[in-house]
C-alpha positions in Angstrom: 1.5 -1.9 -21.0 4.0 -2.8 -18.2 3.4 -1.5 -14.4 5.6 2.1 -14.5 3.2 2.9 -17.3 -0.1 2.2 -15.3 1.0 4.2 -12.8 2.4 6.7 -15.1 -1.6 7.4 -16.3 -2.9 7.7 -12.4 -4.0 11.2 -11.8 -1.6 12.9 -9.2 -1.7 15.4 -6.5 -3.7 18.4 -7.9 -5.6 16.2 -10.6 -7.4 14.3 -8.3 -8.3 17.1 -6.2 -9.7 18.4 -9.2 -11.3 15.2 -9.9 -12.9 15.1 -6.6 -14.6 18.1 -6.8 -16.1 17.3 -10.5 -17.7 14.4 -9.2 -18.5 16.3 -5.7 -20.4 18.6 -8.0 -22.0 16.0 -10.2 -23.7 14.4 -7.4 -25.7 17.2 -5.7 -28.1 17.8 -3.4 -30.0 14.8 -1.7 -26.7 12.7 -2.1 -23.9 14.9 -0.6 -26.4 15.5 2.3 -26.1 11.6 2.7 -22.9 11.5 2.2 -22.2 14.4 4.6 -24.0 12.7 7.0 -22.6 9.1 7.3 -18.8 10.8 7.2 -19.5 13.2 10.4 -20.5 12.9 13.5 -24.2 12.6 14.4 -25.4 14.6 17.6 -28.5 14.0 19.9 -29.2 17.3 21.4 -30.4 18.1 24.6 -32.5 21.5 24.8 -33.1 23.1 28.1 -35.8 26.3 28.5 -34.9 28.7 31.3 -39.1 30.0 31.3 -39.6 33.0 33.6 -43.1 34.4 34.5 -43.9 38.2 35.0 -42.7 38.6 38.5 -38.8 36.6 37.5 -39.8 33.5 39.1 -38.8 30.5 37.1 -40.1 27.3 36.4 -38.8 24.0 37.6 -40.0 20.5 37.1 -38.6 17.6 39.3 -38.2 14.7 36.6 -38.9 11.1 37.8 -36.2 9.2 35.5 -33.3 11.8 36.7 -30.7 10.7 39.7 -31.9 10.4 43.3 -30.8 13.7 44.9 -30.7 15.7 41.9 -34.2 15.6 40.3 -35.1 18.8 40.3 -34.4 20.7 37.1 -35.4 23.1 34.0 -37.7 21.5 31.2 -35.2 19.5 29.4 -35.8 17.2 26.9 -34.4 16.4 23.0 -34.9 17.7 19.7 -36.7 15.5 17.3 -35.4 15.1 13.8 -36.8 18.6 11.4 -37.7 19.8 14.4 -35.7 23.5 15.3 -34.3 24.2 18.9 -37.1 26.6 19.7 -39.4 24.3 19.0 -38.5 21.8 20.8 -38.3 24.0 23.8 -41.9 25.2 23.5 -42.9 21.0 22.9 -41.1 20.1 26.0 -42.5 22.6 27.8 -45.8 22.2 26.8 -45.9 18.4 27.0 -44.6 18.0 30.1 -46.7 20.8 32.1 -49.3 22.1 29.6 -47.9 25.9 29.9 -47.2 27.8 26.4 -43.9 29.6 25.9 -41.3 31.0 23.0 -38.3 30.3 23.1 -35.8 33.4 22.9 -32.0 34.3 23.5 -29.9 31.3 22.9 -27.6 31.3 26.1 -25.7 28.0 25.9 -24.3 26.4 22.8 -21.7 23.1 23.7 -20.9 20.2 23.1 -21.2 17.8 25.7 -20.2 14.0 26.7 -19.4 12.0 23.5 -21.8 12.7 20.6 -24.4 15.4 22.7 -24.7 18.8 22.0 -26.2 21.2 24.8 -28.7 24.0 23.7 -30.0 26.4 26.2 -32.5 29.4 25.4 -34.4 31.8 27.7 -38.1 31.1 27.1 -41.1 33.5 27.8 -43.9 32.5 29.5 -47.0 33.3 27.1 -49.9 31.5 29.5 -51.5 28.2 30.4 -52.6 26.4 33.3 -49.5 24.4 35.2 -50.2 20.4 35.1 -47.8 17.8 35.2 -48.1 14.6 32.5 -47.9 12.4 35.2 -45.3 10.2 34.1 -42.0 12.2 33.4 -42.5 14.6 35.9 -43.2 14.4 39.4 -44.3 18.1 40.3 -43.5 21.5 38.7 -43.2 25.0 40.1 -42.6 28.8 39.4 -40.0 29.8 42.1 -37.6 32.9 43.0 -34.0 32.6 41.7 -32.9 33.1 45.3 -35.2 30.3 46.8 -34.1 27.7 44.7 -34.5 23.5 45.5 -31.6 22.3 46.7 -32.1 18.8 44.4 -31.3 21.4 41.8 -29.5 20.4 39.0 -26.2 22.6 39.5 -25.8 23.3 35.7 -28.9 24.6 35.9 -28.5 26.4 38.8 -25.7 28.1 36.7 -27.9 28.8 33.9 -30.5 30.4 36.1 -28.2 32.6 37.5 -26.6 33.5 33.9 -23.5 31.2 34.5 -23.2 29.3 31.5 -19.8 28.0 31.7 -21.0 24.7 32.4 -23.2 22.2 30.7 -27.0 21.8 31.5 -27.0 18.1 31.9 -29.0 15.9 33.8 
């Protein structure tokens, strides 16, 4: 068979769509996630909890490893792998001041510098005794929306106020 004739016998525009979709199908589950997931982009994604207590005070932590001058900020940390959004607001919350909450209305979805995403979610306060960890966080507060720190973070500050048109980001 000379070389037109190979050619000839390659499948061609619609055929290998086609194709492509037979063996998408034939593969399923466990390996098209894996697949999925080494073509995209992976995200790390920081999760913020604006937590208010019964008389609309909220609470702010002042976070050791965060730039001099702007330390103060909401509880903030990262979602862990399996782990949902909510979640990981009520973990950060609780790990870094012992306090229980739930999270509630998602008010900031975007993605941020390079391969971060930015979640936001007002939280309730459900109870607890305030305590730091020590470590990550240098003190914690509950204070009114019109005495804020001024080492506040100013995306937070935004997202305190209901201004959401800029990232939370440390």
């Amino acid at each position: 068979m000379d070389g037109l004739a190979i050619i000839s016998t390659l499948p061609r525009g619609n055929d290998v769509k086609r194709l492509i979709a037979r063996l998408w199908r034939a593969i399923r589950g466990p390996m098209q996630w894996r697949l999925l997931w080494l073509a995209h982009a992976t995200f790390m994604v920081g999760v913020t909890g604006i937590v208010r207590d019964s008389e609309g005070r909220v609470l702010l932590l002042k976070h050791r490893l965060w730039p001099e001058g702007r330390q103060w900020g909401l509880p903030s940390g990262y979602a862990k792998r399996r782990e949902t959004f909510e979640d990981t607001v009520a973990r950060e919350v609780r790990e870094e001041t012992g306090l229980e909450v739930r999270a509630h209305r998602l008010v900031l979805l975007k993605s941020g510098f390079r391969l971060r995403l930015e979640v936001a979610y007002e939280a309730e306060f459900l109870g607890g005794t305030l305590r730091t960890d020590g470590f990550e966080i240098l003190e914690a507060g509950w204070f009114s929306p019109d005495d804020l720190p001024e080492e506040l973070q100013e995306g937070h500050r935004l997202l305190i106020r209901g201004e959401t048109a800029r990232p939370a980001t440390p």
